[in-house]
C-alpha positions in Angstrom: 4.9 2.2 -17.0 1.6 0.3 -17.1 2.3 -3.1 -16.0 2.3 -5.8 -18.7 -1.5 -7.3 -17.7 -3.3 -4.1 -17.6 -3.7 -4.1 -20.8 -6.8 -1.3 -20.9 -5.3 0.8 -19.4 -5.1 4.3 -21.3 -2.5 6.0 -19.5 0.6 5.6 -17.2 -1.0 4.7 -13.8 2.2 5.5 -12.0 2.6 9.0 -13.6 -1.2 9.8 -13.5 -1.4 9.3 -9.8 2.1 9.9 -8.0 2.3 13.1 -6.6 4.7 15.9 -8.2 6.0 19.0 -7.3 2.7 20.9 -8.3 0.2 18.7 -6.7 -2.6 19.8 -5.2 -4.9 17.5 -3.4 -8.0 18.9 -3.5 -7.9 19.0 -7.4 -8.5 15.3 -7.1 -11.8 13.7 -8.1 -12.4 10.8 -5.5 -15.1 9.3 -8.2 -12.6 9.8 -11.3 -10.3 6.6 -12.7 -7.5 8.7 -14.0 -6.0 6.1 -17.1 -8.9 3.5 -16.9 -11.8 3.9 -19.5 -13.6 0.6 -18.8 -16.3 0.2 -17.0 -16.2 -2.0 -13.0 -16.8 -5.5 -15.3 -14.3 -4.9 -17.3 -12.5 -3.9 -14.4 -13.3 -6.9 -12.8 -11.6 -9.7 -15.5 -8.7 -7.0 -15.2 -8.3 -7.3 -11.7 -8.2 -11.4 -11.9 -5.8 -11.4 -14.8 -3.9 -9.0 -12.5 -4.2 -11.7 -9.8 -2.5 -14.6 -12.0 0.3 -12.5 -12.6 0.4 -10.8 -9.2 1.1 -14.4 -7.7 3.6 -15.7 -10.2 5.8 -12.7 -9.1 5.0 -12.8 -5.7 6.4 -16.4 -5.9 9.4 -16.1 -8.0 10.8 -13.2 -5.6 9.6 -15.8 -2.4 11.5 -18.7 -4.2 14.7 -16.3 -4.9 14.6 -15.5 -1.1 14.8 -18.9 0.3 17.9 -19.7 -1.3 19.4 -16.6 -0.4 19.5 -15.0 -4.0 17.5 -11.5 -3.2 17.9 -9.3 -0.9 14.5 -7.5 -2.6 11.4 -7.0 -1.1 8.3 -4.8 -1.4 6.2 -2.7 0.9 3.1 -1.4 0.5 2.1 1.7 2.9 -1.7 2.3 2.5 -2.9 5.3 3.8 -6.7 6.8 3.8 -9.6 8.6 6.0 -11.9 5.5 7.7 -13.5 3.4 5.1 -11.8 4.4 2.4 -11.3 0.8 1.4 -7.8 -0.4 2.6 -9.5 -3.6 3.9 -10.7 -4.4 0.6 -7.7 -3.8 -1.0 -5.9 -6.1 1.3 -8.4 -8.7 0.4 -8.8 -8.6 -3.1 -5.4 -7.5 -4.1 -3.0 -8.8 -1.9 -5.1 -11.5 -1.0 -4.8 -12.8 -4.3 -0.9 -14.4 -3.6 0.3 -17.0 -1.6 -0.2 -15.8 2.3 3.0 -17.1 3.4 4.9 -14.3 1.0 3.1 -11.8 3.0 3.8 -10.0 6.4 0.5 -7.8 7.1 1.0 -4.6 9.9 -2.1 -2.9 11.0 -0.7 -0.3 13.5 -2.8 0.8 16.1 -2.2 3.3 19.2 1.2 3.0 20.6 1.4 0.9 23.4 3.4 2.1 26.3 6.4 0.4 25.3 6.3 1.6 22.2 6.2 5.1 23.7 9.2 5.2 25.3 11.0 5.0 21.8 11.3 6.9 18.8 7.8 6.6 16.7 10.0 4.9 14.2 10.9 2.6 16.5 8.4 -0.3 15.8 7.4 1.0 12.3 11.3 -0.8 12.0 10.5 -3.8 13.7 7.5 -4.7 11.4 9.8 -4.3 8.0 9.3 -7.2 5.3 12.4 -9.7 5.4 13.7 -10.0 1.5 11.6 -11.9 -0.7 8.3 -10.8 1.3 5.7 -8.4 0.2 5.0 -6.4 3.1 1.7 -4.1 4.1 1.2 -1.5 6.6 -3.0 -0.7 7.2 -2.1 2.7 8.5 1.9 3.3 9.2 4.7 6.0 10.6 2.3 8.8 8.7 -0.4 8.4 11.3 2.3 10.4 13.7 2.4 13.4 11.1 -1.7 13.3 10.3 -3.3 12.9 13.7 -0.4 13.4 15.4 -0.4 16.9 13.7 -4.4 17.2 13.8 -5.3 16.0 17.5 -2.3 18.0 18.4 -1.1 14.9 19.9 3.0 16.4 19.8 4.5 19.8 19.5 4.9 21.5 16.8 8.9 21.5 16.3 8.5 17.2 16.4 6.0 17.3 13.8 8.4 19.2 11.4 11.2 16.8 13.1 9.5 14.2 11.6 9.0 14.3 8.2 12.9 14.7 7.8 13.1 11.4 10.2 10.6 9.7 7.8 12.7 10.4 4.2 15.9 9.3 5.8 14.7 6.1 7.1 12.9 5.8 3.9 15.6 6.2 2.0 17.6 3.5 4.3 14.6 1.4 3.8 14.8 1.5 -0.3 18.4 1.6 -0.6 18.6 -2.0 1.5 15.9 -3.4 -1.6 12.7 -2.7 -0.2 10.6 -1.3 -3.3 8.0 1.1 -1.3 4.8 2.2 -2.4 3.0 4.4 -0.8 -1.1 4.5 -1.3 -3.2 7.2 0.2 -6.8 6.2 -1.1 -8.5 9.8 -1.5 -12.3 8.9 -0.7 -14.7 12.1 -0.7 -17.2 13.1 2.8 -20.5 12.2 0.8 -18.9 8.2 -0.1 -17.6 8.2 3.8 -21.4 8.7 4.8 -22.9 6.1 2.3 -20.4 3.4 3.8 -20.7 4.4 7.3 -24.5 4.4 7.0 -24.1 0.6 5.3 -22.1 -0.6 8.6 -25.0 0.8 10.8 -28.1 -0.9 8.4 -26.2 -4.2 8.1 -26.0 -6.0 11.7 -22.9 -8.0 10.3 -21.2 -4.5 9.9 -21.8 -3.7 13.0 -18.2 -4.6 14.7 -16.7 -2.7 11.8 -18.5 0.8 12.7 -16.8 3.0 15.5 -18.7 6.1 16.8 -15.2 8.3 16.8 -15.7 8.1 13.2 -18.1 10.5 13.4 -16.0 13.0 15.4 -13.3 12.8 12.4 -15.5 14.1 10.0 -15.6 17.0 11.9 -11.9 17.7 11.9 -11.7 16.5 7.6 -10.9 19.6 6.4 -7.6 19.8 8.8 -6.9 16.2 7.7 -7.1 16.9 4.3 -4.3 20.0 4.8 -2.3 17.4 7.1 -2.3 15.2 4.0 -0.9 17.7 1.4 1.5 18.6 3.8 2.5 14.9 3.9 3.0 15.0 0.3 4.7 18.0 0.4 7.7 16.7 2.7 7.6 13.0 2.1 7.2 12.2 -1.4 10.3 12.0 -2.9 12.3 10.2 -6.0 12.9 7.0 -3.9 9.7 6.7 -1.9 7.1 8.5 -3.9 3.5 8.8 -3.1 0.6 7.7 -4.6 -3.2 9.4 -4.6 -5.7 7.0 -6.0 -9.5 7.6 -5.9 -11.1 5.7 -4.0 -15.3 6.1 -4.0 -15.2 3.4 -6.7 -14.2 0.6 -4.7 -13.1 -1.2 -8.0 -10.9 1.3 -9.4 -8.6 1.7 -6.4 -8.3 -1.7 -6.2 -7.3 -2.4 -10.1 -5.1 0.9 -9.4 -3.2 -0.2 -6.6 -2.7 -4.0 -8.2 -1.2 -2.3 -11.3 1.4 -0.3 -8.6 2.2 -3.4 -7.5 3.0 -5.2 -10.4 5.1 -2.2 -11.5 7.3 -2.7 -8.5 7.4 -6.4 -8.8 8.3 -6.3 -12.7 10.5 -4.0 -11.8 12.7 -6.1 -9.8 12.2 -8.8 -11.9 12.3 -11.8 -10.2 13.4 -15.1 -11.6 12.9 -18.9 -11.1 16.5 -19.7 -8.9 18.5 -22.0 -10.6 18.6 -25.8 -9.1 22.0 -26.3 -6.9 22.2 -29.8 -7.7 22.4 -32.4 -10.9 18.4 -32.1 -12.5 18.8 -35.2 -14.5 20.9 -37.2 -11.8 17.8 -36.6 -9.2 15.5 -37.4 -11.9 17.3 -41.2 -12.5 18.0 -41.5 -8.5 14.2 -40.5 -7.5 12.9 -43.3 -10.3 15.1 -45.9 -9.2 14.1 -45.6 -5.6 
């Protein structure tokens, strides 16, 4: 389905980049904009039209949760190597609704506390409440990538994990969470170019950290931690998503369009007034 303001788009955006049973990662081009023709301006009046209708959604299925008419909700899982561009896409695309529909998660090494639980523990604690659009900058998948890559668990809890992840998945859609899950695919070369720009730029500075470095040593066995991701965790109800990501402007317009396909997918509309329209109408203009 392309949702109903893209209209340049030449394909199905959520068939061209979910991941089927034959999908191989590294036969994605990270420059490429699989179903999008036009060029970043274009792209760019795309991306606000997108924005208008983005909102209206975002507060219709607000609206339906405040009088207790939804139980819906949607939550976006973006997932990608450093720089990638999951801060932009927070910024531009989600950015573009009303804040207070919004419940942002940007997990981070597990504190002690949260290590004395399951790893799904406070992934559970950090869901969106009906009517919100939720987003997770990094998520439960960082404890099947580096967990896997750093060796950071055995072995047998790795495997233990992806069957933990599509059952609590699974929970998590079949209580109305629409879930999309986003891994940006950015290649080694872009990494460099945008690593380089935080070290030229002195107000990039704070966003630079030397261990980034040290993971582009280990790419290759993130890359195979990622197919394997796919592998085991994309499934009918929670599927994933690959988008290319070295054109920042692509990935953004790509990810807005899965988000809108969720949205219009549930539908939301205006709720209905509980009380007499015209009789507040006459009482608020004789007072």
């Amino acid at each position: 389905m392309i949702a109903k303001s893209q209209k340049h788009w030449t394909g199905d955006v959520h068939d061209l980049l979910r991941v089927g049973d034959e999908f191989v990662l590294a036969d994605v081009d990270p420059r490429s904009t699989p179903g999008y023709a036009k060029d970043k301006v274009q792209a760019a009046d795309d991306l606000a039209a997108g924005s208008v209708q983005l909102d209206e959604y975002q507060e219709r299925l607000f609206a339906r949760s405040r009088v207790d008419a939804t139980n819906a909700s949607v939550l976006l899982v973006l997932q990608a190597m450093d720089s990638a561009g999951k801060g932009g896409i927070i910024r531009h695309v989600v950015g573009s609704v009303d804040p207070q529909g919004v419940a942002l998660a940007a997990f981070k090494k597990p504190t002690p506390e949260e290590l004395e639980h399951d790893f799904l523990w406070r992934i559970q604690k950090r869901l969106p409440e009906p009517g919100i659009i939720g987003v997770f900058d990094r998520s439960h998948y960082e404890d099947v990538l580096i967990g896997r890559v750093r060796e950071l668990a055995p072995a047998d809890e790795i495997e233990r994990r992806y069957s933990a992840i599509n059952e609590f998945e699974k929970e998590v859609t079949e209580a109305g969470t629409r879930v999309v899950k986003v891994m940006l695919h950015i290649s080694p070369d872009e990494q460099k170019e945008r690593l380089m720009e935080r070290l030229e730029r002195p107000d990039k500075h704070w966003k630079y950290n030397p261990g980034d470095v040290d993971e582009r040593e280990l790419w290759p066995k993130y890359m195979a931690a990622y197919q394997t991701v796919f592998e085991r965790t994309s499934t009918e109800h929670a599927p994933w998503y690959v988008v290319p990501a070295d054109r920042k402007w692509y990935a953004r317009l790509a990810v807005q369009n899965l988000l809108l396909e969720a949205l219009e997918d549930i539908d939301p509309q205006w709720p209905a007034a509980t009380y007499d329209v015209e009789a507040e109408k006459k009482r608020l203009a004789a007072s």
